[in-house]
FIDRENMAR-487156 format. One line per 10 residues: number of its first residue (from 1); their letters; for each residue x, y, z of C-alpha. Coordinates in steps of 0.2 Angstrom, whole numbers, plus 5000, padded with zeros to 4 digits. Each point is the difference from the previous one (the first is absolute). Example, Ala and Ser with C-alpha at 12.3 -4.5 7.8 and 13.67 -1.06 7.14 Angstrom:
! FIDRENMAR-487156
1	AS	5062/4978/5039  5006/5017/4997 .
This chain:
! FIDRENMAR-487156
1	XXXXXXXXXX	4959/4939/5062  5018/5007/4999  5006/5003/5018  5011/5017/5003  5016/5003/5006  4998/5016/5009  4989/4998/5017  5012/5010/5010  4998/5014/5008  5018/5007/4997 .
11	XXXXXXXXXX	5008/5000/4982  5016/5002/4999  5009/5007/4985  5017/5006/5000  5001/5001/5017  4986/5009/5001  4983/4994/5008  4986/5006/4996  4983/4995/5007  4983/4999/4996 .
21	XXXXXXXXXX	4990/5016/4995  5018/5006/4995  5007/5010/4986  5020/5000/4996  5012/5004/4989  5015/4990/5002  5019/5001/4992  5008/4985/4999  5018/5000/4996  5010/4992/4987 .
31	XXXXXXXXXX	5015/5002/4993  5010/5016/5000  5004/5008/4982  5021/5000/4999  4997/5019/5005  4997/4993/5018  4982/5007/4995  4987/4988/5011  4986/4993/4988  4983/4991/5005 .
41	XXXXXXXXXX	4984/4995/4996  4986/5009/5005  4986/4991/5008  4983/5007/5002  4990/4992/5014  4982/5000/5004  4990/4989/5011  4982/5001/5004  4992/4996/5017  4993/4986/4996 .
51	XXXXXXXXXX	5009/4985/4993  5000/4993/4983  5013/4994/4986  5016/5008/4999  5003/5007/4981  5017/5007/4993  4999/5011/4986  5019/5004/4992  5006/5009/4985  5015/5003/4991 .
61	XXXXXXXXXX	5010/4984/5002  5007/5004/4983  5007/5018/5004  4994/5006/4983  4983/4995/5000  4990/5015/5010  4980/4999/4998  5001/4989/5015  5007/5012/5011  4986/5014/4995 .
71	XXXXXXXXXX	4989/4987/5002  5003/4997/5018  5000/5018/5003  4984/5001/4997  4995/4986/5009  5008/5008/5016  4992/5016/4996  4982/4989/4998  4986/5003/5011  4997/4984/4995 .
81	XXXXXXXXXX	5012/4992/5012  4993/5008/5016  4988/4987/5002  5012/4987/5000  4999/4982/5008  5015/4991/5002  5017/5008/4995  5007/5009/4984  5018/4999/4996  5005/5012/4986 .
91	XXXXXXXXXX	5017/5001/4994  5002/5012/4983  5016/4999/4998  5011/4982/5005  5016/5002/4987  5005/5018/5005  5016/4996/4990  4992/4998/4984  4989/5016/5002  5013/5010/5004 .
101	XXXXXXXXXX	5008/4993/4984  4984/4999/4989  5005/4984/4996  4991/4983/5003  5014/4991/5009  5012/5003/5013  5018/5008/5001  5005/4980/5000  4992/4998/4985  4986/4986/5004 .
111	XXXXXXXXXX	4982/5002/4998  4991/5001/5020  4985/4990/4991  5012/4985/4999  5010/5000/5016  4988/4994/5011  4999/4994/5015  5018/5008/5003  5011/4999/5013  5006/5011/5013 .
121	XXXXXXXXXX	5019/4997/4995  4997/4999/4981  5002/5013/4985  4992/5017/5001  4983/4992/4993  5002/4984/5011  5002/5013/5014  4984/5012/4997  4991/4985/4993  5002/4992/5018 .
131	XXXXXXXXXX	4997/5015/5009  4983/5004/4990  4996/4983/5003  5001/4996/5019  4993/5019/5004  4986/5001/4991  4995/4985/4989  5000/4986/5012  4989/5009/5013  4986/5001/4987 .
141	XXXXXXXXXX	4985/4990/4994  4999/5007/4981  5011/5011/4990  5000/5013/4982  5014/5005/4995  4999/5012/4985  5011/5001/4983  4999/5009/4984  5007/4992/4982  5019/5002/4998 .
151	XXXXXXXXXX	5007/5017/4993  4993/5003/4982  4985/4987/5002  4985/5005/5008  4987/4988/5007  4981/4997/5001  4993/5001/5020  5001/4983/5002  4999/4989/5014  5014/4984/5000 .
161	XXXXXXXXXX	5000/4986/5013  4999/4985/5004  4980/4996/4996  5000/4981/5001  4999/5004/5020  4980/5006/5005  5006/5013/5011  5013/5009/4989  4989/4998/4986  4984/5010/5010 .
171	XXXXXXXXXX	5012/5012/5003  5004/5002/4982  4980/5000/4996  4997/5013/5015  5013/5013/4993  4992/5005/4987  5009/5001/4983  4995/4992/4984  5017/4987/4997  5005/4988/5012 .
181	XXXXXXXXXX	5014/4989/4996  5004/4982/5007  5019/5003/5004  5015/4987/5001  5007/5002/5018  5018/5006/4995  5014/4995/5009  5008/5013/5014  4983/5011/4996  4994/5008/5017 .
191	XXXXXXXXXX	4982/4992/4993  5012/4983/5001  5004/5003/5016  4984/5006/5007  4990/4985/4995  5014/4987/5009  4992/5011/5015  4984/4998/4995  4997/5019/4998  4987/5003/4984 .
201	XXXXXXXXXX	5008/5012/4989  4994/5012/4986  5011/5005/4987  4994/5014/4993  5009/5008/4983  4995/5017/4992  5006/5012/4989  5018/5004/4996  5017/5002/5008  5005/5019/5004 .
211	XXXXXXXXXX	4983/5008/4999  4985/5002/5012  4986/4993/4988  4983/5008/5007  4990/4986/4993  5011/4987/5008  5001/5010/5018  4981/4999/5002  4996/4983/4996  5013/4996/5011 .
221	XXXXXXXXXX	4994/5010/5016  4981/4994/4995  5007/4982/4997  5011/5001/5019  4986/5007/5008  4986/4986/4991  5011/4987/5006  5001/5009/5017  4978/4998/5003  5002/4982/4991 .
231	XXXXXXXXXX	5011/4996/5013  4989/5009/5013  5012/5011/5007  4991/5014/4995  4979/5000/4999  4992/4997/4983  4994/5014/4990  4978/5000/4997  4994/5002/4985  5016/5004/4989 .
241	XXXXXXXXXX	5003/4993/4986  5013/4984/4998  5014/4999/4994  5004/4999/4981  4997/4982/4995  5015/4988/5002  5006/4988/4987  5013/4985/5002  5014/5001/4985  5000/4983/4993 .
251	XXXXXXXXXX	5018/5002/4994  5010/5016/4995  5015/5003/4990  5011/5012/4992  5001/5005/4981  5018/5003/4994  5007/5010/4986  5006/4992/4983  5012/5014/4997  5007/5015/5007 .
261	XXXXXXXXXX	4995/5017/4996  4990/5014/5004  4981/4995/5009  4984/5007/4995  4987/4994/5012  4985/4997/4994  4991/4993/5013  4999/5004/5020  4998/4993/5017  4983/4991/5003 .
271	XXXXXXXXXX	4995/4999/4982  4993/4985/4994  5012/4993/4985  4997/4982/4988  5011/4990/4994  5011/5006/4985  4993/5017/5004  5013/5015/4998  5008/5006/5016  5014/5009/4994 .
281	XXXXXXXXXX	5011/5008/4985  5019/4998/5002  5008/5012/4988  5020/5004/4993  5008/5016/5002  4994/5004/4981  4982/4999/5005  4998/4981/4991  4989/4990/5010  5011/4984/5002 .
291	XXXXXXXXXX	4987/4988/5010  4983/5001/5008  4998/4992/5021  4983/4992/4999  4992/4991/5013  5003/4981/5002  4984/4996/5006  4982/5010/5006  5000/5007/5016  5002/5018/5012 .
301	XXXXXXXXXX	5019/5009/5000  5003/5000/5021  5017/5008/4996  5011/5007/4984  5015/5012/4997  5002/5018/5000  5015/5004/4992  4999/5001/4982  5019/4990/4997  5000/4982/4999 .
311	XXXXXXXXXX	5009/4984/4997  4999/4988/4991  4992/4986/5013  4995/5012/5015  4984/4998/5007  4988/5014/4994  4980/4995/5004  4996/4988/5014  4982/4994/4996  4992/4990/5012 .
321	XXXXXXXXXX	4988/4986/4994  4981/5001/5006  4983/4989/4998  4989/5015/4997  5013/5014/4996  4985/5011/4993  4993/5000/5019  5019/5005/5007  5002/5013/4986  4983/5008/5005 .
331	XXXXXXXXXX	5004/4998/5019  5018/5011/4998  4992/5009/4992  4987/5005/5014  5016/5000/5011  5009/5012/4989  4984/5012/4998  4997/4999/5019  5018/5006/5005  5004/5011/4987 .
């Protein structure tokens, strides 16, 4: 049995303290814009009167990627949540920067998602990578942090972690979504960083860079809130149904174009695709079709791009590889019915 961190009566977040039965919404500030404009991150705190694990829910640590931030809207807005048990420690926004900027990194350049654990006298990333860290992420027992796919691609709702471990990988069962992937730790990844403090983490990815995705928001505020009763934080629901049934990715990769040109898609997110099948056209300017994409191997597309340009070699379908991909497809599908 996993023991928590957070016993205390008083938690203490940017210089804040906030004590059980609590609610509070905390600013905690970083580094000033060249405008001498003060930046922070906001913090949304809630603490229940009784204890129980301490969560973090974050968003937008690549500035461009917003689902996350609507997400946790929501999840504050949540009757849901007023039941709690333990503490909830939401945080849509972490690289203010980038969202300012609508782009994924930082005005240094460097990606936040590789600049962990930080240091308090490092770069602009080291510096918020540091400050996220010792504020909110080391005072808690599990962690989702909440992405889309880069700008141009758009992703399945799928759940990526670390699923050789029980715990992470009950998590990733309990919140609900059709494709779970067994993820590498990456290096200087906050989920890198969060398991050398033995904080279970969730990564969950959905939808694409820029946009809300409705689809996408509401499995991600079911599968936060799934987690949340799986966790006991929050009392488990009678006679609903359960989540959409979960499958384990045995491998997963990315299709890449033979030529360059202009992309008719012929195939979509969540279909079911065999090997050799067609996935795409890649036309000339003239309107010759210079090269069909077709799948490398039989499985369910969990990502591809949006934009109709490509280059030769860029990734364009990212089909992950399944036992019984007929019983995935049919479980999206469910998924997709239910939230649309």
């Amino acid at each position: 049995m996993k023991r928590e961190k957070n016993h205390q009566d008083k938690l203490i977040i940017g210089g804040q303290s906030i004590a059980r039965g609590e609610t509070a919404k905390v600013h905690i500030p970083t580094v000033k814009l060249y405008t001498d404009t003060d930046m922070s991150i906001p913090v949304y705190v809630k603490r229940g009167n009784k204890p129980g694990p301490t969560l973090f829910v974050s968003g937008a640590i690549h500035g461009d990627e917003l689902n996350g931030i609507e997400i946790i809207s929501r999840l504050i807005k949540s009757k849901a949540i007023n039941r709690l048990k333990g503490t909830l420690i939401a945080v849509p926004i972490v690289n203010a920067f980038g969202v300012l900027n609508q782009s994924r990194y930082l005005p240094d350049r460097r990606d936040l998602n590789r600049s962990f654990p930080g240091s308090a006298k490092g770069s602009l990333a080291g510096r918020i990578a540091h400050l996220f860290m010792q504020e909110v992420v080391v005072k808690c027992d599990y962690g989702i942090d909440l992405h889309t796919g880069a700008i141009h691609r758009s992703n399945l709702p799928q759940i990526r972690a670390n699923l050789d471990d029980p715990t992470t990988l009950a998590m990733a069962q309990a919140f609900g979504v059709p494709v779970l992937i067994n993820s590498n730790l990456r290096d200087g990844s906050l989920r890198e960083c969060a398991d050398e403090h033995g904080i279970n983490m969730l990564l969950y990815e959905a939808g694409q860079a820029l946009r809300f995705d409705e689809l996408s928001i509401k499995a991600g505020l079911k599968g936060i809130t799934n987690v949340m009763r799986h966790l006991k934080m929050l009392p488990k629901l009678k006679g609903k149904k359960k989540p959409f049934e979960p499958f384990v990715a045995t491998d997963s990769k990315w299709v890449r174009a033979p030529d360059s040109g202009f992309v008719l898609h012929k195939k979509q997110l969540g279909d079911h695709v065999k090997e050799g099948e067609v996935l795409a056209e890649i036309k000339q300017p003239l309107g010759d079709v210079s090269t069909q994409l077709r799948s490398t191997a039989s499985g369910i597309i969990i990502g591809k791009q949006n934009i109709p340009l490509v280059q030769e070699g860029e990734a364009v379908y990212h089909i992950a590889y399944f036992h019984k991909p007929k019983k995935v497809e049919a479980s999206i599908e469910n998924m997709q019915e239910t939230y649309d």
